[in-house]
N, C-alpha and C positions, 0 to 999 in steps of 0.2 A: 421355611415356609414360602419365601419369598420364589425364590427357584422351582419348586414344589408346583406354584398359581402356574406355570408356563410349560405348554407343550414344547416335546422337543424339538419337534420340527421348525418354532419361532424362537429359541433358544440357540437354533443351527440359523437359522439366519440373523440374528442378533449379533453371533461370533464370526459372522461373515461379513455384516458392517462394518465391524471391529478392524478386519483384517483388512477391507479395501481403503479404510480409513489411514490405516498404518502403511499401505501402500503410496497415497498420496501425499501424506505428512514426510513420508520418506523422499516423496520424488519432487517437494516445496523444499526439502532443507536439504539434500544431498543429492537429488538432480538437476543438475548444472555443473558449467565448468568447474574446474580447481578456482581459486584465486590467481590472477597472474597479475597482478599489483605489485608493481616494488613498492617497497617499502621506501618514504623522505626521511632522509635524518638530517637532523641537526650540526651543523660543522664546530658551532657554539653554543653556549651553556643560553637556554632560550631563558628569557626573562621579562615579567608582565608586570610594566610599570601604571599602577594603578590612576589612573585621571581624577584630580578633585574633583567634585560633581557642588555645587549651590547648597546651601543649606537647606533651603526650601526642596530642592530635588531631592534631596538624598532623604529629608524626613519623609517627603513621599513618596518615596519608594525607597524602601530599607534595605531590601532585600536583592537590590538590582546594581550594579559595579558596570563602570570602562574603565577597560585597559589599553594601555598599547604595548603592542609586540616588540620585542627586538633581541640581538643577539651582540654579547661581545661588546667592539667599541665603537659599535651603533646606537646599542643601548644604554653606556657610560654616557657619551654627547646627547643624545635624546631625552637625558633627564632633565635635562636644564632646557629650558621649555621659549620659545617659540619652536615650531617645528617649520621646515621649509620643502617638504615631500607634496606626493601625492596621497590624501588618505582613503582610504578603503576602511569600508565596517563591514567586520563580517558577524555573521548572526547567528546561534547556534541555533537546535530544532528543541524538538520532544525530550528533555532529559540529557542534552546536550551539556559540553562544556566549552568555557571562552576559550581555553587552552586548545582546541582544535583548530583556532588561524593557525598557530605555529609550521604544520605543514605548508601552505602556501605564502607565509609570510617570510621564512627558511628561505626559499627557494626563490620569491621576488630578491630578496636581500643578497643571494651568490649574483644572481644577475645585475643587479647594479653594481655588483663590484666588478663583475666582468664589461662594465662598458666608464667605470672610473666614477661611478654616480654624477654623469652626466644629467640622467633621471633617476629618481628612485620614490617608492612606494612607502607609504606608512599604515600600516595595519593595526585596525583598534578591533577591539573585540567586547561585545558585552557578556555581562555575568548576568544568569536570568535564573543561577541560583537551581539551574537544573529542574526547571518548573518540568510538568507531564502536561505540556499543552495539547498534545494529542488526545488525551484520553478526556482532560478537563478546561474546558474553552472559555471558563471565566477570568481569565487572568489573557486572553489573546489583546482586546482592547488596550490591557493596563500597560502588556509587552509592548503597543504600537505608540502611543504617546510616549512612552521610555526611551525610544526608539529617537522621535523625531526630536525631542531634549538633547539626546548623545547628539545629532546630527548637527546641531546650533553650540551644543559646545566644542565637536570638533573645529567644525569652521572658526571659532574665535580663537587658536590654538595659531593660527596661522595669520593672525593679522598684524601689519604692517609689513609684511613680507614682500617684494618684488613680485613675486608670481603667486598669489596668494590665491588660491582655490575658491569657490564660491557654490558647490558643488563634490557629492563624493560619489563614490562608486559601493555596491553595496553588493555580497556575496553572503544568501542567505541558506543554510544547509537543514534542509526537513522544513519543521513549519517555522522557522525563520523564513525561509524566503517567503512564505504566506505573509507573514508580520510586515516583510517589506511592501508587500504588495500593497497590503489595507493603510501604509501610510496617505496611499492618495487620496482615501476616502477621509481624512482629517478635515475637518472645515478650517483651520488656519493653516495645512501643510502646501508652503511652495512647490509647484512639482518639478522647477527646477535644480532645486535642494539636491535632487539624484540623477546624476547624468549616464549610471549604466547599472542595471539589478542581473545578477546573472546568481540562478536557484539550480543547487544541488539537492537532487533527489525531495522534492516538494513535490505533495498530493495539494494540485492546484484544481484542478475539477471539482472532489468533494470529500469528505477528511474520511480515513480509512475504516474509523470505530465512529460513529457518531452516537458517542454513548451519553449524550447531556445536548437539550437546545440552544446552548449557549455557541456552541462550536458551527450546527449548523447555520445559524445566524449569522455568526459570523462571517463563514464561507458567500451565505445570501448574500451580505451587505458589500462584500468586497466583489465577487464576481459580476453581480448585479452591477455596479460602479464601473468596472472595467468594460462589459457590454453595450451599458448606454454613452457613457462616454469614448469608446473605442476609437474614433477621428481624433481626438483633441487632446490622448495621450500619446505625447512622442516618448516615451521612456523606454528606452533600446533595452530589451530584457532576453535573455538566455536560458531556457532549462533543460538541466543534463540530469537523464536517469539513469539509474544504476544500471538495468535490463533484470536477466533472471536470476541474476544472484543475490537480488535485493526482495527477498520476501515481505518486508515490513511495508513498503509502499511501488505497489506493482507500479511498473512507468504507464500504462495506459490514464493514469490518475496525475501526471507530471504532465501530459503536454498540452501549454495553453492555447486555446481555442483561436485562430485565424478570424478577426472579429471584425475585419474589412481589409478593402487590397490594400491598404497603406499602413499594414500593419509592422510593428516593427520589432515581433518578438519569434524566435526562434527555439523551438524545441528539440532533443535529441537525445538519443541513446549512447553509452559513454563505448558499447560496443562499435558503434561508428565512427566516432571520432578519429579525426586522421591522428597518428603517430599513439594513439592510446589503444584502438583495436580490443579492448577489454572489459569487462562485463566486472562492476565492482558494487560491492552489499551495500547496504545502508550507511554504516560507518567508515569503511573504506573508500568512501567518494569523496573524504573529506584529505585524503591522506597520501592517496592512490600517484603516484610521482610521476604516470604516465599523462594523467588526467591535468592534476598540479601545473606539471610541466605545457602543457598547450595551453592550460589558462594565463601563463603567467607572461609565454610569448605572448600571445595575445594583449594583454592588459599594455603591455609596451609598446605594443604595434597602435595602440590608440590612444599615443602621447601626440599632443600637438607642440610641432619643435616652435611653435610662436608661444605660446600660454605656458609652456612645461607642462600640462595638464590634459586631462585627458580631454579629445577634441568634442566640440559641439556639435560636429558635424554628422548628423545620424545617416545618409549614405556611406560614410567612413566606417561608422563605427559598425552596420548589417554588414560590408565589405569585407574588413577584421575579422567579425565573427565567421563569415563563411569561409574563410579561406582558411582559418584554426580548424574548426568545425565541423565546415560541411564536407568542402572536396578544397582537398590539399594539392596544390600542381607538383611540391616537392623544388619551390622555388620561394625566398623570402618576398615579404608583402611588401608590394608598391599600389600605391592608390592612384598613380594615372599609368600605367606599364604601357611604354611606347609599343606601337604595333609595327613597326621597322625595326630591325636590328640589325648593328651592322656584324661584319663576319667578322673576324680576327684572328691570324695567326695561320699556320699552315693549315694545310687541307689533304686529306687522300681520296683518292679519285676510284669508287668503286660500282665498275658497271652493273646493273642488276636483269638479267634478262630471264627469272623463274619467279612461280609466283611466291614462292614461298624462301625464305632465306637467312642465314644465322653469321653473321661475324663474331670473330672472337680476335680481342686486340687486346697490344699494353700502351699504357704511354702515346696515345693519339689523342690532339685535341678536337680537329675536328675531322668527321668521315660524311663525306659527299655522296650523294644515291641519287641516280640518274631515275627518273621515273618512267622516264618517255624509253620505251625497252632500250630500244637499236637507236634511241639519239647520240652522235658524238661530239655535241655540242661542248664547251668550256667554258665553265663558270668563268665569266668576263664580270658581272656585276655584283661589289662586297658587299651588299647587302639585303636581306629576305625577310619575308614574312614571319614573326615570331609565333608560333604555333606550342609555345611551349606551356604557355596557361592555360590549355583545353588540356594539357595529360592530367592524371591522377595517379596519386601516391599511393599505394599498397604496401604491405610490410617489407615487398626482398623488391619488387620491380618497380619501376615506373611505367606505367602504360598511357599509353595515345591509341585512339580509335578515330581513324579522320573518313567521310565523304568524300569520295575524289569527285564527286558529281557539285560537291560545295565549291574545289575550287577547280575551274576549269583551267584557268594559266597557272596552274602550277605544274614546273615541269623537274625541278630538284627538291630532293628532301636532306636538309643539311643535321647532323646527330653533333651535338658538342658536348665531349666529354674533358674536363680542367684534368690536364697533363700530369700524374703525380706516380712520382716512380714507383715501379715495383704493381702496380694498380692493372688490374683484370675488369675487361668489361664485355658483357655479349650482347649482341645489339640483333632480337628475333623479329623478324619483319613479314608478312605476308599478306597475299591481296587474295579476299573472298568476296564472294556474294552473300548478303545480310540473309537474306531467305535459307541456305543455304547451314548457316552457323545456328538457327533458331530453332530447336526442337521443343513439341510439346511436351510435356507429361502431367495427364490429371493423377490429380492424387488421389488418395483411397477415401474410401466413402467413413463416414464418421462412426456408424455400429460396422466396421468389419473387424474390429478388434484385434486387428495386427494377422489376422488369417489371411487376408491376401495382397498383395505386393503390387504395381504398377515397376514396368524395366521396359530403357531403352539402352543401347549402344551405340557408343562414339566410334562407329569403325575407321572413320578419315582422321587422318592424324595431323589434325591442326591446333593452332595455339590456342584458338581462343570460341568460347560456345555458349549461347544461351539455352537455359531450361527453359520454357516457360512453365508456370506451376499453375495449371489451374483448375478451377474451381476454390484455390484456395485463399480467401480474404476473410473469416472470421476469427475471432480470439479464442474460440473454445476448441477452436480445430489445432492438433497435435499430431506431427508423424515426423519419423527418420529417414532420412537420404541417405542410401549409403553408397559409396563410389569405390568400386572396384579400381584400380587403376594397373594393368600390365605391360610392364617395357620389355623391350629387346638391346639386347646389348647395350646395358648401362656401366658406364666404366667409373662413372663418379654420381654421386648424391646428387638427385634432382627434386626440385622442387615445386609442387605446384600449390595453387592458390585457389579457393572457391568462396565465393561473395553471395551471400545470399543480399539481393536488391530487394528494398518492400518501395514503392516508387510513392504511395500517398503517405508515407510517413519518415524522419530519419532513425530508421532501426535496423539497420543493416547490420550483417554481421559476417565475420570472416573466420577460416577457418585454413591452416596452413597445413600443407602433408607431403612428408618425403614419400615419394611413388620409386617402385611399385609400393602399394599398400593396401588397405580397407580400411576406408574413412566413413564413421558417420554421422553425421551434422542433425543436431535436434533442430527442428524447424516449429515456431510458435510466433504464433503474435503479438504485438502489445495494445494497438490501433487497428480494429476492423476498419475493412475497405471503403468507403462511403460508396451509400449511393449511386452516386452520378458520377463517379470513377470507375472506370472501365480498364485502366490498366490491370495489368499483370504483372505479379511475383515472380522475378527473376532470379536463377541459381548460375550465377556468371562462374565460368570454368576458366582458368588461365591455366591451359595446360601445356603439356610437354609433347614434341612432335614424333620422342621416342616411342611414347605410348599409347595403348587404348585404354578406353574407359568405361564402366557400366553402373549406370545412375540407379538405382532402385529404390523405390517411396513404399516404407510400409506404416502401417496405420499406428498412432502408440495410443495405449490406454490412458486417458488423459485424467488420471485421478490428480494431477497436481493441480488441474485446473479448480480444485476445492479451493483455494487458496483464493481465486476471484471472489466466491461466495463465503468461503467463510467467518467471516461478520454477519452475515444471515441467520448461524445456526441456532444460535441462542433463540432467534423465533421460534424455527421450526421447534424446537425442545420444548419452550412453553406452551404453543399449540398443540402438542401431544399430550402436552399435562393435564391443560385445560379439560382436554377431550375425556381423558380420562377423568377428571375431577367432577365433569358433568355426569358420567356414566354412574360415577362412586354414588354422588346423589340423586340422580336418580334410582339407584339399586334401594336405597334407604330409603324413598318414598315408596314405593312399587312393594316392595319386600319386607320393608321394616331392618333388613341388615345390609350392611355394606360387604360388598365386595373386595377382593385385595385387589390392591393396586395396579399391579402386574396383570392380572385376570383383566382390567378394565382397559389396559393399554393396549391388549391386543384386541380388545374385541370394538373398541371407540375409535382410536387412533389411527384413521382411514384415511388417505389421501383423496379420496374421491368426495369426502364430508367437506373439505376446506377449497383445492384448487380449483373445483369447474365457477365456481363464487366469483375467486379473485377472477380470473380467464373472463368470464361474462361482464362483471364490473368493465374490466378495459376493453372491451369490445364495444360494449355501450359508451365509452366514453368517447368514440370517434364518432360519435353523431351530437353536432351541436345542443340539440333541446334537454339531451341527456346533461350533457358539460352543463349547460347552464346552468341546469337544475343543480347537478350536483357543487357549483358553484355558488346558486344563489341558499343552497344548505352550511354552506362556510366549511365544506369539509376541505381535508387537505388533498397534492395531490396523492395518487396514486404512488405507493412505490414499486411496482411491477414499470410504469410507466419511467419514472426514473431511471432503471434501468436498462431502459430499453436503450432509452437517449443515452446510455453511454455505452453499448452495443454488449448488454450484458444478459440479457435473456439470450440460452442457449435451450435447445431444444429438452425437454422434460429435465431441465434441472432445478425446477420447484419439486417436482416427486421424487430426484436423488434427493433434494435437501431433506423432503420431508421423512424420509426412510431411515437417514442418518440421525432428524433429530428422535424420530421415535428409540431409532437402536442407542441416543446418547439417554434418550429419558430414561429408557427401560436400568443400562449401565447407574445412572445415577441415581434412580429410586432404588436400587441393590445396594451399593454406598453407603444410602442414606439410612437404610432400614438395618444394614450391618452395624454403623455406627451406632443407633439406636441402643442395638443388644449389646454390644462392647460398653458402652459408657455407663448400662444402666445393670451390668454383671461388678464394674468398677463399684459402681454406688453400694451396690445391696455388699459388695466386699468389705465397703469402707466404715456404710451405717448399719441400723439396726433393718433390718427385714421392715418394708415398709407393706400398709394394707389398703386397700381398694376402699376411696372414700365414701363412708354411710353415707351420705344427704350431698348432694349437688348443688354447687352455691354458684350460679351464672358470674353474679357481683360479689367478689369477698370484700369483707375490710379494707384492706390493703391496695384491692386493684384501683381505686379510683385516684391514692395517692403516688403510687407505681405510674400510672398512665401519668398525671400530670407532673413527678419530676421528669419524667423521658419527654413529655413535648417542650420543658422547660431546658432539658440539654440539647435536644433541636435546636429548638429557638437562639443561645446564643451560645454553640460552639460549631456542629454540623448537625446537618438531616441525617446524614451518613452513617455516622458515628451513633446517633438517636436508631436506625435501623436495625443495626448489626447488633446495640444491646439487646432490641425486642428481641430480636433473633434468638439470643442465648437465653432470653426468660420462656420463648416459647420449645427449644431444645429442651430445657428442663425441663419444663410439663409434663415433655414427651415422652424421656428418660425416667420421669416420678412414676406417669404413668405404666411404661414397660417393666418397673424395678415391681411394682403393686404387684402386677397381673402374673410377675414370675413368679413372685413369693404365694400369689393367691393357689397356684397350680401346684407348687410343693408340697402346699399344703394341703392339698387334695389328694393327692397322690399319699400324704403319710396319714391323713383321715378322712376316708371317701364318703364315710354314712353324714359326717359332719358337715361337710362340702355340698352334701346335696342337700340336707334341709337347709342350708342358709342359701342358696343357691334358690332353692323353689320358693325359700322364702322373699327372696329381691326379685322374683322373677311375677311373684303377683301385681295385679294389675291396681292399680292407686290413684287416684284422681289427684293429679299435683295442686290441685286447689286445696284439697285437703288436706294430702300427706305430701311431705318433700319426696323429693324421685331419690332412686335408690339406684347404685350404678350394679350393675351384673357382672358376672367375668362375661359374656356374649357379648352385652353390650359394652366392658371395656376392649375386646379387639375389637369390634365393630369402630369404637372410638379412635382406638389407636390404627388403624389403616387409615381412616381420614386423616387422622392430625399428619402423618406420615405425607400423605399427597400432597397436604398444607403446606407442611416442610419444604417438600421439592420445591413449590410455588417462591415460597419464599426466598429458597437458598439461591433462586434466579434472580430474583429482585436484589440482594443482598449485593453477588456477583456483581449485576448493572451498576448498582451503588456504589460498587469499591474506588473508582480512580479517584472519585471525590474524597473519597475517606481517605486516601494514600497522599493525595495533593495537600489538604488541611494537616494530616501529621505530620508532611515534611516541614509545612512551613509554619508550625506550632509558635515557632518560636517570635517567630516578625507577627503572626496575628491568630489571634484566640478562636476569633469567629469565622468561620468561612462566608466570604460575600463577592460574587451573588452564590448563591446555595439551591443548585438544581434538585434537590431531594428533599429541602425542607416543605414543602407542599404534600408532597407523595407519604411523609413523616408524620404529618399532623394528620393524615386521615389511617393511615396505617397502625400507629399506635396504642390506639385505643381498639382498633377493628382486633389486631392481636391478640390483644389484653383478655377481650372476651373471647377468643377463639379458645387461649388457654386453658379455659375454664367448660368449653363447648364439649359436650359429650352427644353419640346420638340418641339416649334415648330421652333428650329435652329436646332436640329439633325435630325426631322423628315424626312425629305431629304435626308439627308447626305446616298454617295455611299457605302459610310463603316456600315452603321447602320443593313443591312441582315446579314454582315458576322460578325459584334459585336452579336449580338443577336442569333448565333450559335455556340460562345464559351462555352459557361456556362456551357450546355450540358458535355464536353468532360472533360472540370476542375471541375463540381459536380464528375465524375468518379474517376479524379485527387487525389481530395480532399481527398474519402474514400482508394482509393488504394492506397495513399502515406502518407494519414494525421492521419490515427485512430490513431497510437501509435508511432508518429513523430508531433505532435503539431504546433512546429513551424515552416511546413513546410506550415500548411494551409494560413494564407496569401499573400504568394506567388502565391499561384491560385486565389485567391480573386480578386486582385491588378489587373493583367490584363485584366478582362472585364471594370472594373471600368477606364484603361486607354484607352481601344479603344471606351469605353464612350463614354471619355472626345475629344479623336480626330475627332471625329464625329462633331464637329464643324466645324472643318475646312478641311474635304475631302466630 
């Protein structure tokens, strides 16, 4: 029946949602790179020596453990306790484990052996018990005070020591590093307790699901903190994200906001990073030996050889990071690098009079290039200019790009390569015009849907070229560059290099290719372009002089870009419900019979009913009298406006979303209604044939004592848990009712004279003041297609309610009750509104005075929904709940 309510023509585009939906989902979890992660191991058997903790700590918080890392006969000596290292906490995220320092705790630990533990590092790690702080934000607080405990008992680990710490360093992974953050928001936490936070793959802007208030409070209280205080926090912080193979926390949510010029935290893409060049998931950021590895230099390069500790000098410590980080020269870190250098050692004297030119030598240490063409001047003086901190590291080359207009007395350029037998170097040099090397290419327009192409050609065969890409600075924009590249007489493997530069953010990315070939480079962003930045998207070419080149930009179909909105859908889904659920009752006022579900979805579920709402709302909201108002009404903001501020409104992507939630409602009200028939074919298999109840009892017996043990298992275990059982009392209803109406149809079908007098007989008209109502088979499907819509309603609610109920079963065991309990509010009103829906038939509301103006709700709460719920979750039940209760009142007005 259900399939049956639907033309085909919306059944064909229903299956075509389906399809672009499996498009996108394919190209969030299997468009992007491979993995190019090594994998860190372990040299020794890793071992996590657990830290006493206070009595008083550990009864409050049971459920929370330090450790410290170590391996071998590090960790035999490190049991016996003071410790004399550097310590580091590192923090696990969402569902994390302490066992994930071991990767960077590994690899500091080879390295102090390779310098004799002149310094060495000690890595603690907490146990947070694998909590789902992402999903449930009531336990973020408890995580933060846990936090700042470990931090006071690390530091007492170390007293009496010569060089004894007073201050740690702290590497938080997921919403760990959030946890570090909100330590400063503690009213007794010193802030210089932590002298460096450096966040792996942390949604720092705003948490990914905000599926409970408790998370975005949280987020409030700590960014809010960070904002207003911005001057007077020196705390040197780093965040690295994954880039696109990290589906669970896109990096446009990782990079923290530039919150004055004296800021001193540094954001970045782990595709950028020098000597890492590599795009790694969620979990892999923790492990990733490319990534590992440049943290770990780093962490060493910001030892102070007076303290053994890490320096307090925050000019050192943004210096360190950049030079790890940003742009690498491919030279170890000095923090005053003399700008003289003297020469040293032989020299070969090589005149250069073309503009273009390639040496190939073994065993030289250093080669001399005369600049000045036709001068035959001789180096008479040892020593020059050091130019070697402006080159940048790349994967196979080193490059320098110098202004000869920068120095004007420069008249040699001296190349030192350390003398080591057997050793090949090519040294490619050429002098151009910057105009000259800078081509544009806009890119394709955003609906040309890969039909047409933007091509230029590198006919001059020089080394080095800029694209510029423009028009392209937003995040919803997606296309591929692909680079032809053809040589002539290549006699050995050449290699060239192409950088795609974003200049207002660090999310560069590289991409390596043996030419001749056909390369093509997915181009996406993670940070649209501000504003008042004017730069341009650069595609830097480091190419081969053997070869030409032909760049071509075609448009891609950006269905991965769901993945930005996808925490949105679940709105859109209930707003289609809604819509539907208003149309259902209104068909039962208007008609006396309700409509199927499906019939109501296509004919209610109108984008045009819900978005021009939201659209006018925030257009009015840029005129102050408006703002006030809507202020001095205590509403909240806008979520369309929220995500404006985080450059996330893409053009009509409320009407994709809403098309997908309608094609996910229509899918799951099918689900739901197949379920129905399977569970209630199981029943009538297992009981006796059940019958269509004579007399309709709004209030049974039982319900009033049903309703108050459920808000008494709300009350003190979860709200959650109190949901999901309504849930199953109201499945069965639903399942009693489908098993009745089967059995009642059988029985029609094996005696039809019978069926119609009792049939005509429930069908006479009765004044419920005097006779009890009498259900019909018309009026039990009539029944049974609402409770069905009900269902859906609910099965979203249920859904939003889960992480809670997942969080409370894990940690059953440490505590009974869930506290605080995001759902126990939404429980107490829900409950009882159920209880009597259960029992709700239409023809006791069909009457009802209240049933026009229930049935013109929906309407104004699908609006609700998308204006307050897209990127506020748990605020959508809240609109839900109140049609569902003017329902329920509908009995009895």
């Amino acid at each position: 029946m259900f399939l049956h309510s639907v033309s085909l023509w919306n059944l064909a585009f229903y299956a075509l949602m389906v399809f672009m939906a499996t498009l996108g989902l394919w190209d969030v979890f299997f468009g992007f790179e491979e993995n190019k992660c090594s994998m860190s191991y372990m040299f020794e058997y890793p071992e996590y020596q657990k830290i006493e903790l206070p009595k008083k700590l550990a009864k409050r918080y049971p459920a929370y453990e330090l450790y410290l890392y170590g391996e071998g006969s590090y960790a035999e000596e490190h049991k016996v306790l003071p410790l004399t290292g550097i310590p580091v906490l590192f923090l696990p995220g969402n569902a994390g484990s302490y066992k994930q320092v071991r990767s960077i705790g590994s690899i500091a630990l080879r390295k102090a052996e390779d310098i004799d533990f002149k310094y060495h590092f000690d890595f603690f790690s907490v146990n947070f018990n694998g909590e789902l702080v992402a999903l449930y934000g009531g336990s973020l607080q408890k995580q933060t005070k846990f936090v700042h405990e470990c931090i006071k008992t690390i530091l007492k680990l170390y007293k009496g020591q010569e060089f004894a710490p007073k201050s740690v360093a702290i590497i938080g992974h997921s919403m760990g590093g959030l946890v570090a953050r909100a330590l400063l928001t503690l009213k007794n936490f010193k802030h210089d307790l932590i002298n460096l936070l450096v966040t792996q793959a942390t949604p720092h802007v705003a948490p990914v699901m905000p599926l409970d208030r408790f998370i975005t409070d949280f987020y409030m209280t700590v960014n809010n903190y960070w904002i207003l205080n911005a001057r007077h926090i020196n705390l040197t912080t780093l965040s690295v994200a994954g880039g696109f193979r990290d589906y669970q926390v896109r990096s446009g949510l990782t990079f923290l906001p530039k919150l004055s010029d004296h800021t001193s935290a540094l954001s970045v893409v782990s595709s950028a990073v020098p000597k890492t060049w590599v795009s790694t998931d969620h979990l892999s950021i923790v492990w990733c030996k490319q990534l590992q590895l440049t943290t770990v230099r780093a962490f060493f390069d910001l030892i102070d050889a007076d303290t053994k500790q890490i320096t307090q000098n925050p000019k050192k410590k943004l210096s360190v990071l950049n030079h790890h980080f940003i742009r690498h020269p491919a030279k170890h870190f000095e923090e005053n690098p003399s700008i003289i250098s003297d020469l040293t050692g032989t020299s070969m004297w090589v005149p250069v009079k073309v503009s273009k030119w390639t040496y190939v030598a073994y065993n030289v240490s250093i080669l001399t290039m005369d600049l000045a063409f036709f001068s035959k001047n001789i180096l008479s003086n040892r020593q020059g200019v050091d130019l070697s901190w402006k080159a940048e590291l790349l994967p196979t080359i080193k490059s320098l790009t110098l202004r000869l207009q920068d120095y004007p007395s420069l008249s040699h350029l001296v190349v030192y390569v350390p003398s080591i037998h057997g050793s090949k170097f090519v040294v490619d040099c050429e002098f151009f015009k910057k105009e000259t090397r800078s081509i544009q290419l806009p890119v394709t327009h955003l609906f040309s849907f890969g039909l047409s192409s933007r091509k230029v050609i590198l006919n001059t065969s020089g080394l080095f070229y800029n694209i510029e890409l423009l028009n392209f600075g937003q995040i919803y924009q997606a296309f591929k560059i692909s680079v032809v590249s053809k040589c002539s007489a290549v006699k050995e493997e050449i290699t060239s290099i192409y950088k795609l530069h974003i200049p207002w953010s660090y999310e560069d990315s590289l991409t390596i290719a043996q030419v001749p070939s056909t390369t093509e480079i997915p181009v996406k962003l993670h940070i649209a372009q501000p504003e008042n930045d004017s730069h341009v998207a650069l595609l830097k070419m480091y190419t081969s002089s053997d070869c030409q080149y032909e760049v071509s930009c075609i448009q891609m179909i950006g269905f991965g870009r769901v993945r930005f909105h996808g925490g949105a859908l679940p709105a859109y889904v209930i707003s289609s419900i809604l819509l539907a659920y208003g149309g259902q009752l209104y068909s039962l006022f208007s008609t006396g019979h309700c409509l199927e579900y499906a019939t109501m979805l296509d004919k209610e579920a109108k984008p045009y009913k819900v978005d021009p709402f939201v659209i006018m709302i925030k257009f009015l909201l840029g005129y102050k009298w408006f703002k006030e108002l809507w202020d001095m009404c205590l509403l909240p903001e806008l979520d369309a406006i929220v995500l404006t501020s985080q450059s996330m409104c893409f053009p009509l992507v409320s009407l994709i979303l809403f098309l997908f939630g309608t094609c996910t409602a229509y899918w799951g009200g099918l689900l739901s209604s197949t379920s129905v028939r399977l569970l209630s074919s199981l029943w009538l298999a297992l009981k006796r044939p059940s019958e269509l109840p004579k007399e309709i009892k709004i209030i049974s017996p039982d319900l009033p004592i049903l309703t108050i043990v459920l808000i008494i298992v709300s009350w003190t275990t979860c709200g959650a848990f109190a949901i999901l059982l309504t849930y199953f009392y109201y499945m069965f209803k639903i399942v009693h009712l489908q098993a009745s109406l089967t059995t009642f149809k059988n029985s029609q079908t094996v005696n039809p004279k019978h069926s119609r007098r009792s049939e005509k007989k429930s069908n006479h008209h009765k004044d419920p003041a005097v006779h009890p109502l009498r259900l019909s088979a018309n009026d039990a499907e009539d029944s049974l297609r609402m409770h069905s819509t009900v269902m859906n309603l609910l099965t979203w609610i249920v859904l939003l309610s889960m992480p809670s109920l997942i969080y409370w079963l894990k940690n059953l065991r440490y505590y009974f009750k869930l506290n605080p309990d995001p759902c126990k509010p939404l429980a107490f009103i829900l409950i009882p509104t159920m209880a009597l829906l259960g029992n709700t038939y239409t023809v006791s509301v069909k009457s009802s005075k209240l049933l026009k103006t229930t049935s013109q709700f929906p309407l104004p709460l699908a609006v609700g929904v998308i204006a307050f719920g897209s990127a506020h979750l748990y605020r959508v039940p809240c609109f839900v709940f109140i049609p569902l209760l003017l329902h329920a009142l509908c009995n009895f007005m």
